[in-house]
Each structure stands twice: as C-alpha cells, then as structure tokens.
C-alpha positions, 0 to 999 in steps of 0.5 A: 683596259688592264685584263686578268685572264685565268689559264687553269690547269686543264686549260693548256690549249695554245690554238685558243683566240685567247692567243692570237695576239699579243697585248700587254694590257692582258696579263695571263696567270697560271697558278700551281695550288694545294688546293688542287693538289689535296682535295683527293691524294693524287698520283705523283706521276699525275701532280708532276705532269700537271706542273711539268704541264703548266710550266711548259705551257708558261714558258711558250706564252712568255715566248711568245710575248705575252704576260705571264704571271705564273705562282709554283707551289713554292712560291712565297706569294703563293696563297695555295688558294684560287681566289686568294691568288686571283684577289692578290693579282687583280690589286696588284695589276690594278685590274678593270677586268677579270676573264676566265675559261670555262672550268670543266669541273663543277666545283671549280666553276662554282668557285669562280662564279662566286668570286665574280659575284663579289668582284667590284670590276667586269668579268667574262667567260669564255669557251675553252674552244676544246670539245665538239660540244657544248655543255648543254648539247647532250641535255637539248638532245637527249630532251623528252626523253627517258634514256640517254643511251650513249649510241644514238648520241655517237650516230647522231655525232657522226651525222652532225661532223660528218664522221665515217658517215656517207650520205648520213649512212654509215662507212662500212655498212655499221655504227658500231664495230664493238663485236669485232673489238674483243679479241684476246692477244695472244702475243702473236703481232708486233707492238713497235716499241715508243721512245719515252720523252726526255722529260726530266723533272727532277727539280718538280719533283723536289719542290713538291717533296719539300711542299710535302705534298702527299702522293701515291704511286712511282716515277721516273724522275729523268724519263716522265713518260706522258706529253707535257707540250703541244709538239711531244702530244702531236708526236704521241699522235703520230706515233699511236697512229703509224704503228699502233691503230692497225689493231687498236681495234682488235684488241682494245679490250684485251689485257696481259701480264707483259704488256701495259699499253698494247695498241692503246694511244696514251694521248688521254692526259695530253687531251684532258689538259687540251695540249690537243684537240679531240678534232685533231686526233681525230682528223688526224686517225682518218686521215691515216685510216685513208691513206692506209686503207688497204692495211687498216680496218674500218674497226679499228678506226672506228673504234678509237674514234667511237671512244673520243667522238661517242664516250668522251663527249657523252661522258662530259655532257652527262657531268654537266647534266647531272651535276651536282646532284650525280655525285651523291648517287648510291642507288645500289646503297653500297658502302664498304670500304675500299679494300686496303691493297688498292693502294699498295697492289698487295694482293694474290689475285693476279688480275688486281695485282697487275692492274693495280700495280700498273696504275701505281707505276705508270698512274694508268689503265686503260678503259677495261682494267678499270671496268672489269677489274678494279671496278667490277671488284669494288661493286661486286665487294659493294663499296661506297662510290665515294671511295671509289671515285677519291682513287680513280680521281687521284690514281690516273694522270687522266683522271679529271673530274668530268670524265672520271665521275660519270665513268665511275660512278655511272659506267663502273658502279651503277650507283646511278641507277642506269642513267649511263649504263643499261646494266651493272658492269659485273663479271665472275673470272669467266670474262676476265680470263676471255680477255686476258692471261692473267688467270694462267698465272694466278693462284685462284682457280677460275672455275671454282666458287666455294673451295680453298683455292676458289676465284674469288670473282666467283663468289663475290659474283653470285653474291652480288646478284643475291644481295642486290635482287630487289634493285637489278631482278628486274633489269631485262639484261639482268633476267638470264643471270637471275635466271641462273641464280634461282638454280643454285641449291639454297645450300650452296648460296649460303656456302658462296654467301658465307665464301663471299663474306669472307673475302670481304671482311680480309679485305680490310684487315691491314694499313692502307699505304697513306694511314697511320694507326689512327687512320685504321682505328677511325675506319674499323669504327665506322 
C-alpha cells in the first residue's frame, strides 16, 4: 500500500516508530508554508530555526533511506497551503492511504480532521511519541474537581514516573523547592561560557527575504544559536547539565543587565520541535544530579525538572481541555493596545528595555522576564489578551501555541479567571528590583508613585488594583493588597489613577516597527 505520512514542523522526532524501518511504499513529506509563517509576525530567528530545523531533519530521513518529499517556500510547487500541498502529493504519489501525527495546536488538528473527512482514501493518527502524557490526561485527573491546581498534577506526575520519589514520598523531605529558587545574582558565581553552533544560514535567510516573508527582531546569519538537530540539542543538554544545573535552581528567577541566559538551559525550542525528548533531558539531569550529588543540590534539580515534568505537561493538557473556547477568554475585560515599544525596545524603563530588547535579539526570555516584566506590564496597562498572546507567539523561537497560550493568556493575564493561576501575576518595582539589577541603572525611581521621575510600575500597579476590584477583591490572595489600597487617601488614588492614565495613554503615541501610517491611522480609531 502507497502511504503519505505527514512530518509537520514540531514533529522532528527521529526516535519515532514511524522510522524504525525503511519502506519505499511510504513517502514522508515536510512542508515549509506561508501558512505557518503568517498567521502572527514571527521572529526571523524563529521562522529560520524552524527551517534550518526542517531541512536538517529532511536530509537525516534521506539518508537514512527513506522517501522525502520536502516543499521549501520558494518552491514553484509550493502551494503555501496544507491541504493544497497534501492534495498535490497524494494524486501524484497515487496514495491509498494518508497518516499524520497528532498536531499540538488546535487549529492545525482542526484543519487536518477536516481534510480527512473529505478524502476518498484511508487515513490515520498517530501519537507523536514526545510527552509524558496524553492529551486528555490532565482533564481525567483533574475530573470533579473545581480547581486545577498545577502542584497536585506535578506530585501526582512524580508518584506516577517515579521522579525523586522514594516510596512515593518526596527525595528531600519536600514537593516543591520554589522558596529556595529566588535568589537575586549578584555576579559572584561563574557561568562557563557555550560555544554558539556553526549554523550557518545564510541561504534561508535569503529565501525568505525574497518570499518576503515579514519578520521582527535580529540574527546572526553565520552563528544560529538554538540546536537545529538531534546531536547539537544532546550537546546543548550536556552542556546545561555539566556547567549550569548546579545553580539553576538558586537563581532561576533571577535577572540582570549583563546576562541573557544565566543558568537556564536553552533546550525549550529543541523540546517543542521534539529534536529531544522531555524523559531524555530529564533522565538525563538525574542522571548528573546522582553522580554529582555532593556538588548539586536537590533544588536545583528539582527545579528544572518541576518546569518540564509539572509546568510544561499541565500547560498542554490544559490547551486541549480548554480549547477552543480558552482563546477567546477576557475575564478581566482588557482591551488596550499593546504599547508600540514592544516591537521596537524603545522605552526608558530599563527593565522593559532589556527584556525586550533580549527577546529581539536573541527571540528569548526566559519564564520570569516574561511574567513579571513584559506580561505584568501588558496586564497592569490592561491590554487585550489577543495582543498579547499574537507577540509572545510571534517573538520567541519556542513559542508554539500549546504552551505559549495557556502561559499567556491564563498564567500572565489572568484573562481566564483563575483556572492556571490562583492570583493575577501583578507586581509594582518592589518585585522587579528583588530580583533583579535593572532598577540600579534606570531613570525611574522605584520608590515613588506619583512624581515626575516616579516608577511607573508603581502607578499602574495601584491603579490596576483600583479598576478591577469588582473581579479580584474577593481573590483570598488579593485580600492584603486590597487591604492596603483602602488606605490610600482618595486624594492620592486620583493623583496615582490620573499618573496612571498618563503612562497608558504615551504608550500608543508613535509607529510600531511593522505599521506604516495607515496602520496607525486604524489603531487610534479603534
């Protein structure tokens, strides 16, 4: 039987059944598309990892043996269109039966079921072999029930695969070594530098330049940094690992203007395009952990594994339990634009400007730049979720929709309500100078709400609180910052509200990187 298997973007998995043998009945194809390139503007860094990806990946199965049939965006076959493509391949292969893997984004498994539907041959779905779980995993487990709080999933994920568990009771006395995760660094350990891959993608790069496909962002056409193969992503590991696990843990929320990357391990895009495993990397930390144990702390390992194991797994099974409906959420009824220096790093907060200036030069930030900077900004300046879920889906080489949706719209904005998080995650400069240096060097000052040089954190803050009472007074964890507001004077409220609206209202005022006039003209009138 003549067979057309689907290999998608995300799906660069080489220890798949799928491959085990060789078959030259079964024709695999791998399509490069404006489809998936448009939907959001992507980072360029992302859209040529992705490629540099896909090509690689292609080359391995030829090598192999196996039958590739792989379209790139230039190709004058090339449809830009799923189904199209699909449709092209099938007739001309004379098909009898089309298979796929399990797509991890809603609208791509929407797409495919329904070309299924009208196709006149047999078709399959396959697990894609990558998670610990199952799509509906997390719904059966947390069945009844009224929350979904993401610790009793990680223990019950730990009891069930047997992780730092012994006698189903937690190695180190404790489930969770968060309190000892928040260190501030202060430049006083040694972070071994890492060799950037000699990826060289200069050709992609001027494919997609001529597709004119529309980017944001930087890169390094001669050094792509991320792995774009199975070896480099097992050297990336090996390297997190051996030089940076022994403090992952201390300082993983920690942030600083002279560092990108601190101890965090970088192997997020070579997961979510499954070039490895989240059992290997984490086979792979324990493994370490035990023959280093008299140098590496239970905290630290456990605080990786916490975000593959608990965050990364919960995060997808609650994609597939809320979709498609979760994308539309706005509980907190946000709906202001996002401000324009998110797409340029223009901006004198230094915080921002770093954070987002990062994630235009190297299409990353890790897990605390992105909640308690840019997000908590885009909720304190109470912006719709749409937009700001369409720039952490297009700005970070990571960003595939099942993990960045749930993050986003649930974890950063709250415009779920509470079903991920049990609090909005809001802060004034108090937290960001905690955990970081970037108010030392800034022009704000942290302490003040309402002057000239005031934070604007601060107002913003207190305003938030005051305009979305009616949805968060009654949020226990709300109660003693609620507490606090009623203290403020009503004469000072107006003055932090009036500060407040101020800082909102600048926020708009110049071209974002991608408009033209027009675009501008459109925006002001909504």
């Amino acid at each position: 039987m003549k067979t057309v298997r689907l290999i998608l973007g995300d799906q660069l998995n080489s220890n798949h059944s799928w491959f085990k043998d060789i078959n030259e009945n079964i024709l695999y194809c791998i399509f490069e598309m404006r489809q998936e390139t448009d939907y959001v503007i992507h980072h360029i860094q992302k859209v040529t990892g992705f490629f540099a990806a896909m090509r690689s990946f292609s080359k391995e199965l030829n090598e192999k043996g196996h039958s590739v049939k792989y379209l790139s965006i230039l190709d004058k076959e090339n449809t830009n269109s799923l189904t199209k493509n699909l449709n092209i391949v099938l007739e001309k292969f004379q098909a009898e039966k089309f298979e796929y893997l399990l797509p991890d984004e809603y609208r791509l498994d929407k797409q495919l079921k329904v070309f299924c539907k009208d196709l006149s041959i047999n078709n399959e779905v396959y697990e894609t072999e990558h998670f610990y779980t199952k799509r509906e995993e997390l719904a059966t487990f947390f069945k009844g029930k009224k929350q979904f709080l993401m610790e009793n999933f990680y223990r019950n994920m730990r009891k069930k695969h047997q992780i730092l568990v012994i006698n189903d009771q937690p190695e180190g006395g404790k489930w969770n070594f968060d309190k000892s995760n928040r260190k501030k660094w202060k430049e006083n350990t040694l972070i071994p530098p890492f060799k950037s891959f000699d990826n060289n993608v200069e050709n992609i790069l001027a494919e997609i330049n001529k597709a004119e496909i529309k980017t944001i962002g930087k890169i390094n056409p001669k050094y792509f940094e991320y792995p774009i193969n199975r070896d480099q992503a097992l050297i990336q590991l090996d390297y997190f690992c051996e030089n940076l696990l022994v403090h992952f843990g201390d300082y993983q929320d920690a942030m600083h203007t002279n560092q990108i990357y601190l101890y965090h391990s970088r192997i997020s895009f070579a997961m979510n395009i499954k070039l490895i495993s989240p059992k290997e990397v984490i086979e792979k930390t324990l493994e370490i952990y035990r023959f280093k144990k008299e140098e590496i702390e239970i905290a630290q390992v456990e605080g990786f594994i916490r975000q593959i194991l608990g965050w990364r797994e919960y995060m997808r099974g609650m994609y597939w339990n809320f979709m498609p409906d979760y994308k539309k959420l706005n509980e907190l009824n946000n709906k202001n634009k996002l401000p324009e220096f998110y797409w340029t790093g223009k901006t004198k907060m230094n915080c921002l400007k770093n954070s987002i200036n990062n994630s235009l030069d190297n299409s990353y930030a890790h897990h605390i730049q992105r909640l308690m900077i840019t997000g908590n900004y885009a909720l304190l300046a109470q912006t719709n979720p749409d937009e700001v879920d369409a720039w952490y889906l297009g700005i970070y080489a990571d960003a595939v929709e099942w993990v960045q949706l749930p993050n986003t719209r649930g974890m950063s904005q709250f415009a779920d309500g509470g079903k991920i998080a049990t609090k909005p995650y809001v802060s004034s400069g108090s937290y960001i100078n905690k955990m970081g240096n970037y108010c030392d060097s800034c022009v704000y000052n942290k302490k003040e709400k309402i002057t000239k040089d005031a934070c604007p954190f601060n107002s913003l803050y207190w305003n938030f609180l005051d305009d979305k009472k009616k949805e968060l007074s009654g949020n226990f964890r709300m109660g003693m910052m609620y507490s606090l507001l009623r203290k403020i004077t009503p004469e000072n409220l107006f003055k932090i509200k009036e500060k407040a609206a101020h800082i909102i209202a600048v926020s708009y005022t110049h071209l974002r990187a991608h408009e033209t006039p027009e675009h501008l003209v459109c925006r002001l009138l909504l």
